[in-house]
N, C-alpha and C positions, 0 to 999 in steps of 0.2 A: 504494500500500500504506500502510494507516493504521501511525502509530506502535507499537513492539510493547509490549503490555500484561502481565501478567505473574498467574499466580492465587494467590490470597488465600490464606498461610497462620498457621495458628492452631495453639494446643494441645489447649485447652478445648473449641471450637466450630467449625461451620465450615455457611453455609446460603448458598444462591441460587436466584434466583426472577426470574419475568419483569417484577417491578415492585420498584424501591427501596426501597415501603412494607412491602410483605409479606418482603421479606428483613430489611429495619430491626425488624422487629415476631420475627421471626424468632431473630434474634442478640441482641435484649433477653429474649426466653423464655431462653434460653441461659445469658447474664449472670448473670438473676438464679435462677438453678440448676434451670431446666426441663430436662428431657431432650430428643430429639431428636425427638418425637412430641411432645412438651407445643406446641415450637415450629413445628414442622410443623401442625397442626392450629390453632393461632393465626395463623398467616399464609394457610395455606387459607381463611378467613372472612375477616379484612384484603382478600386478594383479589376474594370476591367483593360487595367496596365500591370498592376503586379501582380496577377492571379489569372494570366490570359488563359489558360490550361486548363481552368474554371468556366469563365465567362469572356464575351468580349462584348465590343459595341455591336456586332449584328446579331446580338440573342436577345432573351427576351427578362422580363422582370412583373412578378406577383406581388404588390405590397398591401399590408392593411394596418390602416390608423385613425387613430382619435385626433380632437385639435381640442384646444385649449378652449373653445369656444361650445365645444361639441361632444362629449362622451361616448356619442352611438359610436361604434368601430364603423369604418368605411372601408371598400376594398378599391383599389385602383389596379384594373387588368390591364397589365401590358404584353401581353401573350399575344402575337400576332396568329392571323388568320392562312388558311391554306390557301395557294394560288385559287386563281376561280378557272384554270386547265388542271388542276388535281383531281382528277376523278378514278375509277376505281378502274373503268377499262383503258386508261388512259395508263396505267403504272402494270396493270398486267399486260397490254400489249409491249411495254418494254422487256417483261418478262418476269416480274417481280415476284413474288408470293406472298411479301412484305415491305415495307419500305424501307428505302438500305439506310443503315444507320448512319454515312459517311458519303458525300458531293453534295450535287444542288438539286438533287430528288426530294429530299427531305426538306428542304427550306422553305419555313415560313415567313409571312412577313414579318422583316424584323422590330419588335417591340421596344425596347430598351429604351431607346431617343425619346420618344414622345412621352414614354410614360416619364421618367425621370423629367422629361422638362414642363411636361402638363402639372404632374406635383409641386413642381416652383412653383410657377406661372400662380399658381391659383392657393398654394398653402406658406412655401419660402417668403423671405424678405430680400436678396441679393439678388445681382445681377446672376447672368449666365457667363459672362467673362469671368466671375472672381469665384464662381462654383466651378469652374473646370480648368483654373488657373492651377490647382496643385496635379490634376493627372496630364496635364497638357508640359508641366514640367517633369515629371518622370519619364513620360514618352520622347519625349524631346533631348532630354539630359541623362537620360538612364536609369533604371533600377534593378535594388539587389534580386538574386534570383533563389527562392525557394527551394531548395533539393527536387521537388518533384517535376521543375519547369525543363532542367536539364534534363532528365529520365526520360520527360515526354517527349521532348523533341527528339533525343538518341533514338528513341525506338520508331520513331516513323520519320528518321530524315533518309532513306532511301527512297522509303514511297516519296516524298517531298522533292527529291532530285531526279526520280524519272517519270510520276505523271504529278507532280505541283510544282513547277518552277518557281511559281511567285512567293509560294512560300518557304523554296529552299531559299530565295533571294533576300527574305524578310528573316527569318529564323536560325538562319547559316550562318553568322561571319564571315566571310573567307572560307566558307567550305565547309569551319569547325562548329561544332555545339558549343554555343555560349556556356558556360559555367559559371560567372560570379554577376556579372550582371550586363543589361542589352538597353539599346535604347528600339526607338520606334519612330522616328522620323515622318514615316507617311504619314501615320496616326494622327500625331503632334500636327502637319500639315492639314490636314481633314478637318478635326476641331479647331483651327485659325480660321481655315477658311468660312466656316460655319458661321464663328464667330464673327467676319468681316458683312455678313451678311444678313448680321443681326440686327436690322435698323429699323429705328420706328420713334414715332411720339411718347412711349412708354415703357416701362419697363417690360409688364406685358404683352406690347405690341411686338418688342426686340426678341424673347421667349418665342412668340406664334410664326416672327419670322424666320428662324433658325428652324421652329417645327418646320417650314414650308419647305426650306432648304435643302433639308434631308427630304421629303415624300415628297416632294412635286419640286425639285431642284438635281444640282449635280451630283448626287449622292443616289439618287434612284435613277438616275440617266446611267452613272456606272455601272449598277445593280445591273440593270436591266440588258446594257451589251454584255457583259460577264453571263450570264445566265443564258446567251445562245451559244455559248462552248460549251460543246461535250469535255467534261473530265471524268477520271477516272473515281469510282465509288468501289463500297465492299461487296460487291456483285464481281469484283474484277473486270467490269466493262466498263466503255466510256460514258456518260449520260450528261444531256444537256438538260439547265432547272427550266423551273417551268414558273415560274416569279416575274413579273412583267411593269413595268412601269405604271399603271392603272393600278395594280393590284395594292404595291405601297399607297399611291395618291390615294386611293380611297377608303383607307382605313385609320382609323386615332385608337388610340386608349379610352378605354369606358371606366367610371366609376357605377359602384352597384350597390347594395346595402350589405355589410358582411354576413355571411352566416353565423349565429349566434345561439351558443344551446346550454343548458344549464348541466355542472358539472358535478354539482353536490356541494355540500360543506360550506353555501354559499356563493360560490365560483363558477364562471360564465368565461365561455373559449369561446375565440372568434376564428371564422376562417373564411377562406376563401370558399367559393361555389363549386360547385360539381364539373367547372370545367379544368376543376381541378382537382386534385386528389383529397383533397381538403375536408373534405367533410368524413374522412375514414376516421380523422380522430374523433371529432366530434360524434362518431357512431359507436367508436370505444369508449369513451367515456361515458356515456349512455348505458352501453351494455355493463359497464363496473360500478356505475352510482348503484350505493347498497351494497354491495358487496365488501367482506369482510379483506382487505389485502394487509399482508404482516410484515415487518420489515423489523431485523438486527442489526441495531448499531448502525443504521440510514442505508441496509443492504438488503434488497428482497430475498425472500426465502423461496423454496421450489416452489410451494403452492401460490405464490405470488405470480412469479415468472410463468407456469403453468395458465393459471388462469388467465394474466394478461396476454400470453401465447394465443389461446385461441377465442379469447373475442376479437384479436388481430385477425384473424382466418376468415371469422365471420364477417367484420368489416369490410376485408379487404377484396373478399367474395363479392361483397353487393357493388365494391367498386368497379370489380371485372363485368359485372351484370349491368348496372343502370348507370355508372359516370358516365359522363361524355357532353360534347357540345351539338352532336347530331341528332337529336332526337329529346322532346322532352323526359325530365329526370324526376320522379317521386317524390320529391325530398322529403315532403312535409311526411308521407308514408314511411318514411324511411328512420325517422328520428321518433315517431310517434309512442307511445308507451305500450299500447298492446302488443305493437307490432316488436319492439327493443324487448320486451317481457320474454315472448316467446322465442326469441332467437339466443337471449340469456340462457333458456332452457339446454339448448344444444351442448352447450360447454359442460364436459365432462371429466371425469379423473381419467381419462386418458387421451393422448396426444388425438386428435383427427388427423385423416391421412388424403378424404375428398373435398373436392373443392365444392361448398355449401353456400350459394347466391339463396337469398329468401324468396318471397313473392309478398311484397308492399302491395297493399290493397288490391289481392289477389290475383296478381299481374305476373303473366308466367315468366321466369327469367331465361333469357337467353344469352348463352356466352360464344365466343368465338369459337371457330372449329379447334383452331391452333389451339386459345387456350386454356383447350380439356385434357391436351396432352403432356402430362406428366413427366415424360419420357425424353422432351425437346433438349437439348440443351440450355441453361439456366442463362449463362448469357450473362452473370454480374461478376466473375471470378470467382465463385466459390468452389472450393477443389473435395468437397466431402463429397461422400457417398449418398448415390440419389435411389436406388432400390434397396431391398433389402430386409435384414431386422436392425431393429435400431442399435445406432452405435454413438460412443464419442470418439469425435475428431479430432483429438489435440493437436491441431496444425498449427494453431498462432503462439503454441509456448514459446516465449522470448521475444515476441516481439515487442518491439522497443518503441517508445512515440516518436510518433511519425512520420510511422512505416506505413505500408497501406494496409488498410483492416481490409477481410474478403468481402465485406459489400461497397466498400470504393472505388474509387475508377478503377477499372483495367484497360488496358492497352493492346490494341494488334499492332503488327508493324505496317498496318492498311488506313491507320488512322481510329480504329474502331473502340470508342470509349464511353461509357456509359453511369451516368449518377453524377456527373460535374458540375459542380454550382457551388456559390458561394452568400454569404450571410453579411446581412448587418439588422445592428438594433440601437434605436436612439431616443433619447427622451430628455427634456426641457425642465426647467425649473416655471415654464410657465403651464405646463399639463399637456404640452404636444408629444406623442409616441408614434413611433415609425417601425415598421416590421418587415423587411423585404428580403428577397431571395433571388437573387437575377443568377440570370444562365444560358446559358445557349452562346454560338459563334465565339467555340474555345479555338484554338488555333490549329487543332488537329478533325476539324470538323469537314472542313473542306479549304479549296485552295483561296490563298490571301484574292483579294478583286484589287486588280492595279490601280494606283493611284489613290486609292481608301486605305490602304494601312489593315485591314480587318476582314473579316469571311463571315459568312452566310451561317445560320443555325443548324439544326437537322431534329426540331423537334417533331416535324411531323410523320418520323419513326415510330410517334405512340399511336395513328389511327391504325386500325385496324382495316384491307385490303378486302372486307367482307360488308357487304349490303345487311342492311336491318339491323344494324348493333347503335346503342348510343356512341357509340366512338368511333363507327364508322367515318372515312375518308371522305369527306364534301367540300367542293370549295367555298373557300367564304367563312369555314367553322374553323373553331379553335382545336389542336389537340387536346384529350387529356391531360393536362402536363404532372409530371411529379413536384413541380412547383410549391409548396407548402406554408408559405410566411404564418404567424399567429398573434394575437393579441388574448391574456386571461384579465379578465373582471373580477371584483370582490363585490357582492352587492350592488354592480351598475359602475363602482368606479373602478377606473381603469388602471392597472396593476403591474404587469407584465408583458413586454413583446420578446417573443422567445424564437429562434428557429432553427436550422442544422441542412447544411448538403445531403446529399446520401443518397438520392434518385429515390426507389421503393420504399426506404427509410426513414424516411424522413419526418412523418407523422410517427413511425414505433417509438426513434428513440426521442421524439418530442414528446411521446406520453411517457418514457421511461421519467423521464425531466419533470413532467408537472405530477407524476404521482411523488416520486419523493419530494417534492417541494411543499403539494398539497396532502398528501395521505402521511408521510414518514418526518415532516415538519423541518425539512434543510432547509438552508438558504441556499440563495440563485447559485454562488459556484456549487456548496456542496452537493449539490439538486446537480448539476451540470456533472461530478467528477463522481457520482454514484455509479455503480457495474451497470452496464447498460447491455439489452439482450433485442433481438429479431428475431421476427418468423420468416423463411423461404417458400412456404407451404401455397403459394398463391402465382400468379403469372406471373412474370416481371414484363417492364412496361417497356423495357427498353430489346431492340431485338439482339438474340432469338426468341423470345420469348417467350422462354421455358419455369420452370417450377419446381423444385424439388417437395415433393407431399412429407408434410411432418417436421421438415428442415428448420433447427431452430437455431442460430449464432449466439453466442454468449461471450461473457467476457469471464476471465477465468476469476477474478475476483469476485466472484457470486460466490466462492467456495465450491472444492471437490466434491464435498458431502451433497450440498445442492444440483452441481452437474450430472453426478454417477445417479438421481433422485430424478431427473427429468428425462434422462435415458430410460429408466425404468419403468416410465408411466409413458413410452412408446414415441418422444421426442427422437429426431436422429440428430444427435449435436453436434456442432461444431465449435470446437473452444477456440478461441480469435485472438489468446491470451489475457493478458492483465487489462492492458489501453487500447482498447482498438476502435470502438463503434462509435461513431458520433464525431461531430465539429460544431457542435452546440453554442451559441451565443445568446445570452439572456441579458436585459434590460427592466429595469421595477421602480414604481416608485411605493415607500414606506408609507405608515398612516400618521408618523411624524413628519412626511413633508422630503427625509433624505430620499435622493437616489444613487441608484444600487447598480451597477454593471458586474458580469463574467462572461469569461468565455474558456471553451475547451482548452485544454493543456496536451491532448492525445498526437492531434497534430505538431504541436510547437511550433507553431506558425499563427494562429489565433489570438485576441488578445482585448483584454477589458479594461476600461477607463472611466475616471472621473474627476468631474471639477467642482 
């Protein structure tokens, strides 16, 4: 057990985020009298400079927040839409069966920009010059590089040198893989020029013309001739995207009302909608309110980790059934009490091994052909056994923070990588709170587009290649995304904005987080630095999208007694080690008024602050 750490309190400020620089960038917005969105929105672009391998500027961003004026949680989608040539015989005439996780097949319209500057525009106080004034000097003048930036380029700079030039030209050196730190010059160029283009009567006005810039300017003019090259994707063929100039001009970022559900003990989670994965936590927590969960010493015991195991199963079953943006979604059936009652009922003293959608007001569920198959390859890195009788997998003994836990990214040397995203969280001394998770157009997604500095996303990898499903592939709809930002309530005031990378993960080890915060009584790091566990037992969103029935990761600080204890009630474990699961960043404020920041330790790259 690592030494115990303790979370950051402040009066004035309080931010964390999965990298030092975008919190540091964060907490000087702060300092020098930005509000909680001036900072949040400066370290979303920070990020996607020193954390490209995560995020970049052409992916997308889910955030939800309160304002100081306002309590209700609000969600701002910046998740772009599918081409409106995305159709289903349009991807199988290429040949597809799926949508390939890597070129510009998968690309959505990209989101990021607009949402991040519609949040200024209408909640910030600063210019858009002196918010992208710190990543426009990283890009420009360099930054340090994380151990896992060099990893990621190593392992796909040959795909990068014989079908992505541009991005062997942007990510190469002289040939070699950067190691301690890279600049970004086109980038840096892209955001000037945006910036030179920012003009108008107001501040506002400056904000809407920089929106214009990018979607109806030289930024989708590039998109747009980029996207009739064929390049090469993990199909191993060449393919041109299907992203067209109309398709950005006629799309913005929407605000919506969050999803909001009661969580017991007084406490109120908010999330994003069903066009995002979002409402799985809010479906577990539902299915645990009332339930008795034990915790020693701020560490679940088997029947903890058990139980939470499979109302996860059940959740994440309804998510493979009814989420999506193509078709309407249950919700209100879905959160309802008879309906939570009896799906409670399923969870048993031992492991489930099928994959269990409900029927909300008695609507029969339908899941994809693909993913009933068990048998797929899983598709996240996870190297345990996926048949069988149950076993444990002690594959992660020893690893060290930092390293990669088996549900974090992995890598092909095709580009092919899955769950990358990255976190921040911020809150004011005036009651403003920010929650967001941006992702997409990491650098190994597809090839850099000339003259932009940045590449194209590939979330719309999550729709599904099959008619009649809510997540089926339609132009004009969002994918499912893994996407997950949160906001928790105390009796209506607003408390907590919590969230974590992890692709499929991302709502599990966000409930690992808010049960020891709200069941086991930690604070925000202790709550953050508690053993933290997954289920596999469900589809994964990202391709192949396979499944292991039963598959649970753990961290080996649950204890052996506890581990050899959930084998036995027909889990198939994987031990992932001591630190592995989660990159967790939490934000709160006290009922005295302090706020509170943490963030993960597992990475060593994460990091929490206050003023």
């Amino acid at each position: 057990m690592a030494p115990r750490t303790y979370e950051k309190l402040g009066p004035t400020g309080a931010a964390a985020s999965t990298h030092h620089l975008g919190t540091s960038t964060a907490l000087t917005v702060l300092a020098r009298g930005g509000n909680a969105f001036d900072a949040a929105v400066a370290a979303g672009f920070v990020l996607q400079v020193v954390e490209p391998h995560l995020c970049g500027p052409g992916g997308e961003v889910p955030v939800v927040f309160t304002t100081a004026a306002d309590p209700r949680p609000t969600v701002l989608c910046g998740q772009g839409v599918a081409p409106a040539a995305a159709t289903i015989d349009r991807y199988r005439a290429e040949g597809c069966t799926i949508v390939p996780g890597t070129g510009l097949l998968a690309a959505t319209v990209p989101g990021a920009w607009d949402a991040w500057l519609t949040l200024l525009r209408d909640h910030g106080t600063w210019e858009l010059a002196d918010v992208l004034a710190p990543a426009i000097g990283y890009a420009a003048h360099g930054f340090p590089l994380v151990p896992r930036i060099p990893d990621t380029i190593a392992t796909v700079a040959e795909h990068f040198r014989r079908h992505w030039p541009t991005s062997a030209e942007q990510w190469l050196s002289a040939g070699d893989v950067p190691r301690r730190s890279h600049r970004l010059p086109a980038l840096a160029a892209t955001w000037e020029r945006l910036l030179g283009e920012a003009q108008g009567p107001s501040r506002e006005a400056r904000i809407d013309a920089a929106r214009a810039a990018w979607y109806r300017g030289f930024v989708t003019e590039a998109v747009d001739r980029f996207c009739r090259t064929p390049v090469r994707d993990e199909t191993g063929e060449d393919h041109a995207g299907l992203l067209t100039a109309d398709d950005l001009a006629g799309w913005t970022a929407t605000y919506e009302d969050a999803l909001v559900v009661d969580a017991g003990a007084g406490w109120q989670v908010a999330k994003c909608g069903p066009w995002s994965q979002g409402p799985v936590l809010a479906q577990m927590l539902r299915l645990l309110d009332g339930v008795d969960l034990a915790y020693e010493d701020g560490v679940a015991t088997a029947d903890t980790v058990h139980t939470v195991a499979e109302a996860a199963k059940l959740a994440f079953a309804d998510r493979e059934a009814w989420y999506g943006d193509s078709a309407p979604v249950p919700m209100d059936e879905l959160l309802a009490d008879d309906y939570t009652t009896a799906r409670r009922r399923l969870i048993g003293e031992l492991a489930a091994r099928d994959l269990r959608p409900g029927s909300p007001g008695g609507r029969e569920p339908r899941l994809g052909a693909l993913a009933t198959d068990p048998d797929r390859p899983i598709g996240k890195g996870i190297e345990g056994p996926g048949t069988g009788e149950p076993t444990v997998a002690r594959l992660g003994e020893g690893v060290a923070t930092g390293e990669p836990a088996p549900s974090e990214p992995t890598l092909t040397r095709q580009g092919v990588a899955r769950g990358d995203t990255v976190h921040i969280d911020v809150v004011d001394a005036a009651g403003n709170m920010v929650s967001a998770t941006p992702s997409g157009g990491w650098l190994q997604s597809s090839p850099v587009i000339p003259g932009l500095g940045f590449c194209l996303g590939t979330r719309a990898q999550m729709f599904w290649l099959e008619e009649g499903l809510t997540s089926s592939l339609m132009p004009g709809r969002r994918p499912r995304t893994t996407l997950s930002p949160s906001l928790a309530l105390r009796d209506g005031e607003p408390r907590i904005a919590f969230g974590t990378p992890g692709g499929d993960q991302q709502d599990q080890w966000q409930l690992c987080f808010v049960l020891a915060h709200t069941r086991a009584g930690l604070d925000l790091q202790a709550a953050i630095d508690a053993p933290a566990w997954h289920s596999t037992s469900f589809p994964a969103s990202f391709a192949p999208r396979g499944w292991e029935p039963a598959g649970l990761v753990v961290e080996s600080r649950l204890g052996a007694a506890t581990v050899d204890e959930l084998a036995r009630r027909g889990h198939r474990v994987t031990d992932a080690g001591p630190w592995a699961l989660g990159r967790l960043s939490a934000v709160g404020r006290g009922e005295d008024g302090l706020l509170a920041a943490a963030a993960d330790r597992r990475s060593g790259v994460g990091s929490a602050a206050a003023l």
